[in-house]
C-alpha positions as CSV (number, residue, x, y, z in Angstrom):
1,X,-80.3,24.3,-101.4
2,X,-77.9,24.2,-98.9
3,X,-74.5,25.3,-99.4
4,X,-71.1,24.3,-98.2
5,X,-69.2,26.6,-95.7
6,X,-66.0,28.7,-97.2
7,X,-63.3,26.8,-95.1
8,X,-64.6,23.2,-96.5
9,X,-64.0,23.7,-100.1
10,X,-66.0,21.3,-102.6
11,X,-63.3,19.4,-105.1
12,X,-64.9,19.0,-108.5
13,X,-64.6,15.8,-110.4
14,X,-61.6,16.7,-112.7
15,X,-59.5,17.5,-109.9
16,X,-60.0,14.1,-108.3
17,X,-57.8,11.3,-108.8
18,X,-58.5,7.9,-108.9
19,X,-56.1,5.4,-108.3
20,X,-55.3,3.2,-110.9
21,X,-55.7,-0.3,-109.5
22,X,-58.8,0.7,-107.2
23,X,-61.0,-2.4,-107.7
24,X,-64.4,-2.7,-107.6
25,X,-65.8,-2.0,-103.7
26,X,-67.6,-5.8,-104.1
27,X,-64.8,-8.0,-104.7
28,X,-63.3,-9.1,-101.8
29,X,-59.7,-8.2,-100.8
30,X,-56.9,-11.3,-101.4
31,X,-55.9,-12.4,-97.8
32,X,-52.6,-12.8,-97.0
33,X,-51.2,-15.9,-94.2
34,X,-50.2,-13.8,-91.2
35,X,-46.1,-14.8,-90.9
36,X,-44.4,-14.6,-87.4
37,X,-40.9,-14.0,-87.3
38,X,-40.2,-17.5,-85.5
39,X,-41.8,-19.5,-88.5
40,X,-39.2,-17.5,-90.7
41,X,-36.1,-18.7,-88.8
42,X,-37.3,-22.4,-88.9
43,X,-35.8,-24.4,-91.2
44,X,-37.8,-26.8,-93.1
45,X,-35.9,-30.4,-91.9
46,X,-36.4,-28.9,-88.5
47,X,-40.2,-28.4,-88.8
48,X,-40.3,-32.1,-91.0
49,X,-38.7,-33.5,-88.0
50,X,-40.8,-32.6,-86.2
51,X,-44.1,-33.9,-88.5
52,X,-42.1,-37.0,-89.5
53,X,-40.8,-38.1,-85.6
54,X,-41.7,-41.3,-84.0
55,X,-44.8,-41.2,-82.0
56,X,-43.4,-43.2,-79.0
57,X,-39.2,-41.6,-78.4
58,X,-39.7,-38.3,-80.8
59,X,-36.8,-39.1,-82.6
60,X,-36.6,-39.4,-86.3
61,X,-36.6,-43.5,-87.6
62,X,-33.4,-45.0,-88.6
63,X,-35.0,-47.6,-90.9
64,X,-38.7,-48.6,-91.4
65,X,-41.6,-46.8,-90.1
66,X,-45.0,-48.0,-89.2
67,X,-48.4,-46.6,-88.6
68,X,-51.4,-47.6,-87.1
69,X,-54.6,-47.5,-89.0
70,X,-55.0,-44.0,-88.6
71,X,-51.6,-42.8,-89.4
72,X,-49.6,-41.9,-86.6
73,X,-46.2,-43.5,-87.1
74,X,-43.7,-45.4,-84.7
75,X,-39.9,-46.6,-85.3
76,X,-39.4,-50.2,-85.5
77,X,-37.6,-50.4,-82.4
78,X,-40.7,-48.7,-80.3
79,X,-42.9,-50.7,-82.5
80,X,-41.8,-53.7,-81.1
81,X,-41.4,-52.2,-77.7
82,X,-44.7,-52.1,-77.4
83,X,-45.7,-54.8,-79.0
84,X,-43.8,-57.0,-76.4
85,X,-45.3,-54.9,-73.2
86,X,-48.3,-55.8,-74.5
87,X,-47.4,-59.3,-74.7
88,X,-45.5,-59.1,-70.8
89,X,-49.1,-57.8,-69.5
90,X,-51.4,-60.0,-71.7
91,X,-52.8,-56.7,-73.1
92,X,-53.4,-55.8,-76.6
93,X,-51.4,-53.5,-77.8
94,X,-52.5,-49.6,-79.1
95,X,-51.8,-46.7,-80.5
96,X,-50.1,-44.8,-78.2
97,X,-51.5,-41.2,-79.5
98,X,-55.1,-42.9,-80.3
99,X,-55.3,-45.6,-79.0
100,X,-56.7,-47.8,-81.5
101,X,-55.4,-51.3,-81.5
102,X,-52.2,-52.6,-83.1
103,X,-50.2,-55.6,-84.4
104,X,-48.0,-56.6,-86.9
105,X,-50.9,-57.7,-88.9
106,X,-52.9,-54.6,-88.6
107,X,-49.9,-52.3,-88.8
108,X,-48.6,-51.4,-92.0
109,X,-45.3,-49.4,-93.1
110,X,-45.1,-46.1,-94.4
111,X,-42.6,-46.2,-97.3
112,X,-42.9,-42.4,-98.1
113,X,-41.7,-41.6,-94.3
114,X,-39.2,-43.6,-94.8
115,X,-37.7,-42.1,-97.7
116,X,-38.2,-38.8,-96.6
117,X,-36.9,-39.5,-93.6
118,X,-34.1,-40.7,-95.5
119,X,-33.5,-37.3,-97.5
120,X,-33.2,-35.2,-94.4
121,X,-29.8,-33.5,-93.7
122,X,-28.0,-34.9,-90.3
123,X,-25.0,-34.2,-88.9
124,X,-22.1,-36.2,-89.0
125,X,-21.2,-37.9,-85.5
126,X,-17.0,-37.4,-86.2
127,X,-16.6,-34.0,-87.9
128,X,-20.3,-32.2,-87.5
129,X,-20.4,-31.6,-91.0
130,X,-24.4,-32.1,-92.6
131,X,-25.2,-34.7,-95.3
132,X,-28.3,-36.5,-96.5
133,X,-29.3,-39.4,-93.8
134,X,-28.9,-41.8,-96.5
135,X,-25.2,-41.6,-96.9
136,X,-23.9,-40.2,-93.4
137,X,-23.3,-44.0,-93.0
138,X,-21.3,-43.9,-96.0
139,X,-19.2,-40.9,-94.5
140,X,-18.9,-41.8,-91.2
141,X,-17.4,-45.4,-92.1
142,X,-15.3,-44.5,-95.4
143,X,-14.8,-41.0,-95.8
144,X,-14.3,-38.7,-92.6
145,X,-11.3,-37.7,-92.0
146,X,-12.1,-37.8,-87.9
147,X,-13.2,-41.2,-88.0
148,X,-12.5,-44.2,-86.0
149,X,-9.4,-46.0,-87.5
150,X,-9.5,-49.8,-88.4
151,X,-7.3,-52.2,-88.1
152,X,-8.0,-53.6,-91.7
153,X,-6.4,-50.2,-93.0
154,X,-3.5,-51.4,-91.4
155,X,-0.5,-51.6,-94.7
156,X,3.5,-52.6,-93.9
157,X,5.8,-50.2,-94.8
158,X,8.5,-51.7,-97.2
159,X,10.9,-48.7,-97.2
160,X,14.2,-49.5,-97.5
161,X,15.2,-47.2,-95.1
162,X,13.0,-49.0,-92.6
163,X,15.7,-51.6,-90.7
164,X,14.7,-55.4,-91.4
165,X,13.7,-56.1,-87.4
166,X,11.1,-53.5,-88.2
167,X,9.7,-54.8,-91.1
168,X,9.0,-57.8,-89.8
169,X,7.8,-56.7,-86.5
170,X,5.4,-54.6,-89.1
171,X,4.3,-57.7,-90.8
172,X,3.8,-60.0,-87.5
173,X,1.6,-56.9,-86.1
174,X,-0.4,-56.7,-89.3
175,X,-1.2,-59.9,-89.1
176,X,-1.9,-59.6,-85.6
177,X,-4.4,-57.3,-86.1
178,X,-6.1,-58.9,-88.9
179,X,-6.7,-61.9,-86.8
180,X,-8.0,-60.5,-83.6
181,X,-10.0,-57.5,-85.5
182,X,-12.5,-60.5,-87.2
183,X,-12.9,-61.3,-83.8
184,X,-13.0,-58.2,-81.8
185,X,-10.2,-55.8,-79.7
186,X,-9.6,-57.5,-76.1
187,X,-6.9,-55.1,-75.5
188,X,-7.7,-52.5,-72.9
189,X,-7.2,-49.9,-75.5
190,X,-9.9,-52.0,-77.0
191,X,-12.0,-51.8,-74.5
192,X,-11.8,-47.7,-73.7
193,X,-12.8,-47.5,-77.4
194,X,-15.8,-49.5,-77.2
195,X,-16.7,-47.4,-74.0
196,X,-16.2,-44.6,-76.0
197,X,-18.5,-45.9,-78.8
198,X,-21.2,-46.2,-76.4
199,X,-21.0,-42.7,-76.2
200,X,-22.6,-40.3,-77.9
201,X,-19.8,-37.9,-78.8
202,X,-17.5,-40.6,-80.1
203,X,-14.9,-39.0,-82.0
204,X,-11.5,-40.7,-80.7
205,X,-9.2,-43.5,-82.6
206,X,-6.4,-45.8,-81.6
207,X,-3.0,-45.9,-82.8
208,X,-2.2,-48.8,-85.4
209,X,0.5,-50.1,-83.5
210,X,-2.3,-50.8,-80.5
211,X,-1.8,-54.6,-81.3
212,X,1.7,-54.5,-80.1
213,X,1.2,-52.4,-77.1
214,X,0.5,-48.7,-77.9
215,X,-2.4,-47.1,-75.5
216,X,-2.8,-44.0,-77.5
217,X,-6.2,-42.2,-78.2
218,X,-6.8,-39.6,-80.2
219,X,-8.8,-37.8,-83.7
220,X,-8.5,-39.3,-86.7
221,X,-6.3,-36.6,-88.1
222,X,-3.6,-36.7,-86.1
223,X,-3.1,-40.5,-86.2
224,X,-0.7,-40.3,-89.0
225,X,1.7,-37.9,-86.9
226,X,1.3,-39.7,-84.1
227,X,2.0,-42.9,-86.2
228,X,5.0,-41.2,-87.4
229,X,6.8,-40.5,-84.4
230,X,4.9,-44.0,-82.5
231,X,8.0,-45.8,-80.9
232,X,6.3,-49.1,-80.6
233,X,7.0,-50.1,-84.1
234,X,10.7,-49.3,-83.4
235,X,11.0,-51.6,-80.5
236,X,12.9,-54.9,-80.4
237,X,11.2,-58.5,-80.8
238,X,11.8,-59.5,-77.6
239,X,9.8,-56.6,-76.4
240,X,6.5,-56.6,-77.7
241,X,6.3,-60.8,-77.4
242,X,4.4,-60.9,-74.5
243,X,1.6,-58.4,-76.0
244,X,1.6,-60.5,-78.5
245,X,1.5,-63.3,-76.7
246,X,-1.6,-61.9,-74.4
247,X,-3.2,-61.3,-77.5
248,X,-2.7,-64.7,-78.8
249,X,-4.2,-66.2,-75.2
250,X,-7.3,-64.3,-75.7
251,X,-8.1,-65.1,-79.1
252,X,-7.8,-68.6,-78.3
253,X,-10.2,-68.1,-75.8
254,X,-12.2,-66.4,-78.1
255,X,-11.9,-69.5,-80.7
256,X,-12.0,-72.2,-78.1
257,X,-15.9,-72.8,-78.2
258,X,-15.8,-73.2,-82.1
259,X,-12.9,-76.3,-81.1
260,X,-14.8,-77.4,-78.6
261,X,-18.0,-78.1,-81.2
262,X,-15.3,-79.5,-83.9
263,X,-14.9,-81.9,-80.9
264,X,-18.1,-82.9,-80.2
265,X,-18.9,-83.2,-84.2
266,X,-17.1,-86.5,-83.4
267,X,-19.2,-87.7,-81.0
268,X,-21.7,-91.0,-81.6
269,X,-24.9,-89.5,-79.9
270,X,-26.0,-85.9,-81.6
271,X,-29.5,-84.9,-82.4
272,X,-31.0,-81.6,-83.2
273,X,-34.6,-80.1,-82.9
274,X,-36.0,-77.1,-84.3
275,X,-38.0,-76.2,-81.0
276,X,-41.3,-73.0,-80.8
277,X,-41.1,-71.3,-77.5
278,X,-44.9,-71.0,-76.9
279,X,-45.7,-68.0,-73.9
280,X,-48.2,-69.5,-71.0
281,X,-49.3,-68.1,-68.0
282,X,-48.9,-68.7,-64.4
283,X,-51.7,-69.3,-62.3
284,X,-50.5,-66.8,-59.4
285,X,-52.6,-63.8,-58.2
286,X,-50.2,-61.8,-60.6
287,X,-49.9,-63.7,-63.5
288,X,-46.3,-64.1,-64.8
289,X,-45.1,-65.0,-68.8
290,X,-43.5,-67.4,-69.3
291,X,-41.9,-70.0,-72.2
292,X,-42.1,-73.7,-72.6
293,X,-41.9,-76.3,-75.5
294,X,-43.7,-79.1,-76.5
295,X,-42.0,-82.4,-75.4
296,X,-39.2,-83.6,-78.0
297,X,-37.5,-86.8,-78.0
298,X,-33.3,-87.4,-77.7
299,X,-31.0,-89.9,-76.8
300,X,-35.1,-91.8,-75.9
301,X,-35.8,-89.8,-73.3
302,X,-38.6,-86.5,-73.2
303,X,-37.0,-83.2,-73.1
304,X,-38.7,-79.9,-73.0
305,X,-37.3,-76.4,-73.0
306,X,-38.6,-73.5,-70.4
307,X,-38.0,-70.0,-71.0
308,X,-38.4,-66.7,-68.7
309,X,-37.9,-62.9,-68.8
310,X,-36.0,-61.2,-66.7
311,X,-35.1,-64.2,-64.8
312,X,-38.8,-64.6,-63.8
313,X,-39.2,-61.0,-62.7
314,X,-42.0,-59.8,-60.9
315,X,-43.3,-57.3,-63.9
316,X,-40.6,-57.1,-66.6
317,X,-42.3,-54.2,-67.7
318,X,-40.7,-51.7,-65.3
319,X,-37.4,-52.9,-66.9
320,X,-36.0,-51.2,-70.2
321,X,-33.3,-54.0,-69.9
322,X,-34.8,-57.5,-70.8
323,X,-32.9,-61.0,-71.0
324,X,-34.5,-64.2,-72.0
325,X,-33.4,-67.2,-69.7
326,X,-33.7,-70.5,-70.9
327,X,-33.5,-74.0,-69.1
328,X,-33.5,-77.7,-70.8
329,X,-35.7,-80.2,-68.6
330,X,-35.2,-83.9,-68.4
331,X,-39.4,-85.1,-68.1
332,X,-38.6,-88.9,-68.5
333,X,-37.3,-91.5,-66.0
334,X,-33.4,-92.4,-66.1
335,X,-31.2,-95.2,-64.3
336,X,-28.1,-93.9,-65.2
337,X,-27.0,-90.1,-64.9
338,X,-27.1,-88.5,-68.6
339,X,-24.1,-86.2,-69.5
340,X,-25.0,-84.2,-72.3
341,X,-24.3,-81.0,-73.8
342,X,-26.3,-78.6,-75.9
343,X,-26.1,-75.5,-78.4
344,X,-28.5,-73.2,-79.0
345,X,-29.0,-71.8,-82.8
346,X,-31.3,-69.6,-84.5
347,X,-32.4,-72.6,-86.5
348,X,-34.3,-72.1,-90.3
349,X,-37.2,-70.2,-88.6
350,X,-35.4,-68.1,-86.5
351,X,-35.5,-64.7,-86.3
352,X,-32.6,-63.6,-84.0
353,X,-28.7,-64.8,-84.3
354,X,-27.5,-66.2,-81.5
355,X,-24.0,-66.6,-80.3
356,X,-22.4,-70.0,-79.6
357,X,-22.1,-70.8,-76.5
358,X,-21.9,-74.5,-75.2
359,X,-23.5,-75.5,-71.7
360,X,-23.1,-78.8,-69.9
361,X,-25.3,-80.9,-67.4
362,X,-25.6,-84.0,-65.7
363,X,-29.3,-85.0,-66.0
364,X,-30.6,-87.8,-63.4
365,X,-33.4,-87.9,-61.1
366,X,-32.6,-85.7,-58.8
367,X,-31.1,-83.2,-60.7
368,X,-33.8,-83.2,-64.0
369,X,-33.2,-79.6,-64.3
370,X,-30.5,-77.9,-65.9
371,X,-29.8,-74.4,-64.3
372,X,-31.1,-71.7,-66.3
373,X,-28.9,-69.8,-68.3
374,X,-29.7,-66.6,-70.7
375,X,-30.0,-66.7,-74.4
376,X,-27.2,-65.4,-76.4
377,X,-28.8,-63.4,-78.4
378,X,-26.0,-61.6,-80.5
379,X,-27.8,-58.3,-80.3
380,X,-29.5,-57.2,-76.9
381,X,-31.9,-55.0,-79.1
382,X,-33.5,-58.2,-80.3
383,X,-34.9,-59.5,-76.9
384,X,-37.7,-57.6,-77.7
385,X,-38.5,-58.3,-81.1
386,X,-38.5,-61.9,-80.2
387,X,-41.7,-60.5,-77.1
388,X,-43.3,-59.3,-80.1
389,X,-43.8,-62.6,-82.2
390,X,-46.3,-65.1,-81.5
391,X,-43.3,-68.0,-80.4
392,X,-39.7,-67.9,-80.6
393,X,-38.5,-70.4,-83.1
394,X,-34.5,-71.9,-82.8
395,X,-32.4,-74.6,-83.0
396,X,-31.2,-76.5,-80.4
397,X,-28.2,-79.5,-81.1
398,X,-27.5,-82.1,-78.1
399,X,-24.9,-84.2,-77.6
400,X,-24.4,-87.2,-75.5
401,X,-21.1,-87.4,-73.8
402,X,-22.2,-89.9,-70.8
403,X,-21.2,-93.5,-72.3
């Protein structure tokens, strides 16, 4: 037997220790998931952003979320986006991550997204500060303290240090701006804060007094010192009458359409029809949508209604800006020359308000045609939508003024 060598001493079994949680040499060792430090400094809304984001813009959905039939999900808007491209090229619409085909019948929403979605934290658009998603809009309209002002907060000082011109210069304002804010600011000031709405830092706010003349913009915070040292509200009567007598001029532009219906309410000749914009094709090497009506009867002649995107535009589908043009046709024969004015409603099936707006036309026979004018569709977001459908359904109330 061989021995060992001096310098390699053998250990004997006492003086060997054996760990205490050695395990047995079969059982396999527990893996652990390899971390990176990058996952670590992740938060978890932003990596559910970006799991939960529309398929089509990447952004997360502000209301309902749909999927196609194998999950990926899209934001309304994008939904019907693509719903009405498909409809422009006389394509069926898909997926645009698979590909497989979609509508609103085959699409289906995703109510967990959505209230997910709605859980996630989200900076507030005033102030920067981080709440829930379902109540920043809560926040931003009632509670931040950097918020755009409204003229409904407006309230009359009744001080009785305040002189007695002021007070009622106070109360004629507030009332001022109570009228003109149901309808909506003309006032230059007016207008530089819708321009700044439309951006996406919007975090300025008017003075109160803007209704009788005062330009200034600024936070939300420091509208009560400004307020406080404002000299508008100080002024005399005789000088803030003509800004309020501007105001007054537009807001009676503003109502005069709703007169001008009263007016025509008293007319002997008024019909209605609920009409169905059907989409057709042209016959042209590039085949073109358009929207027509089925004949109608008024005032006994046949009408019809035409409709057209983009003003008849070559391919509407290079445009992210899309209008909806509409023209009333006279199809029957007429001795005399027809004067007759229309409105255009959303009607019981509709799914899109429109705003009023009267147009006028002399129909005869050389002038069947009335010239086209665009829908007034009170949101510009719903042009889209209305692609999407299968017809576009509204209202549309004539009147015969021609005696």
């Amino acid at each position: 037997m061989a021995e060992a060598p001096e310098s390699e001493p053998v250990p004997c079994s006492s003086e060997t220790e054996v760990p205490s949680d050695t395990k047995d040499v079969d059982e396999p060792l527990t893996k652990k998931r390899k971390i990176n430090d990058k996952e670590t400094s992740d938060k978890l809304e932003h990596r559910l952003g970006g799991i939960l984001c529309c398929a089509v813009c990447l952004d997360l959905p502000q209301a309902a979320v749909y999927q196609c039939s194998n999950g990926h999900l899209m934001c309304a808007p994008c939904f019907t986006h693509l719903l009405a491209d498909a409809r422009l090229r006389d394509e069926a619409a898909t997926c645009p991550n698979c590909r497989v085909e979609i509508s609103k019948t085959s699409a289906s929403r995703n109510l967990a997204v959505e209230k997910t979605v709605s859980e996630l934290p989200s900076e507030c658009k005033y102030c920067t500060c981080v709440f829930p998603r379902h109540s920043l809009q809560h926040h931003e309209e009632n509670t931040c303290e950097e918020r755009e002002f409204k003229f409904s907060q407006m309230v009359v000082d009744t001080s009785p240090k305040r002189r007695y011109l002021d007070s009622l210069v106070r109360i004629v304002s507030s009332l001022y701006a109570l009228l003109v804010g149901a309808l909506r600011s003309t006032t230059p000031a007016g207008h530089a804060r819708a321009a700044l709405k439309r951006r996406r830092g919007r975090r300025l706010t008017g003075c109160r007094y803007a209704c009788i003349g005062c330009p200034w913009l600024g936070p939300a915070h420091e509208a009560a010192a400004h307020e406080a040292a404002c000299a508008h509200p100080r002024k005399s009567a005789a000088d803030v009458v003509s800004v309020l007598a501007e105001r007054e001029r537009r807001a009676k532009e503003a109502n005069a359409v709703y007169n001008q219906v009263l007016d025509l309410l008293s007319y002997e000749k008024i019909t209605f029809n609920d009409l169905q914009l059907k989409p057709y094709r042209t016959e042209e090497f590039v085949h073109k949508l358009y929207y027509e009506t089925s004949r109608f009867s008024a005032f006994g002649h046949q009408w019809v209604v035409k409709a057209f995107v983009n003003k008849n535009q070559r391919d509407p589908t290079q445009s992210s800006q899309r209008e909806i043009t509409y023209q009333l046709i006279l199809k029957s024969k007429t001795v005399l020359a027809l004067g007759v004015q229309w409105l255009a409603l959303r009607g019981p099936y509709g799914e899109a308000r429109l705003r009023a707006q009267l147009r006028a036309h002399a129909f005869s026979d050389d002038a069947p045609d009335a010239p086209p004018h665009a829908l007034p569709l009170a949101d510009d977001n719903d042009t889209n939508r209305l692609l999407s459908n299968k017809a576009i359904h509204f209202r549309l109330i004539m009147f015969l003024t021609s005696k």
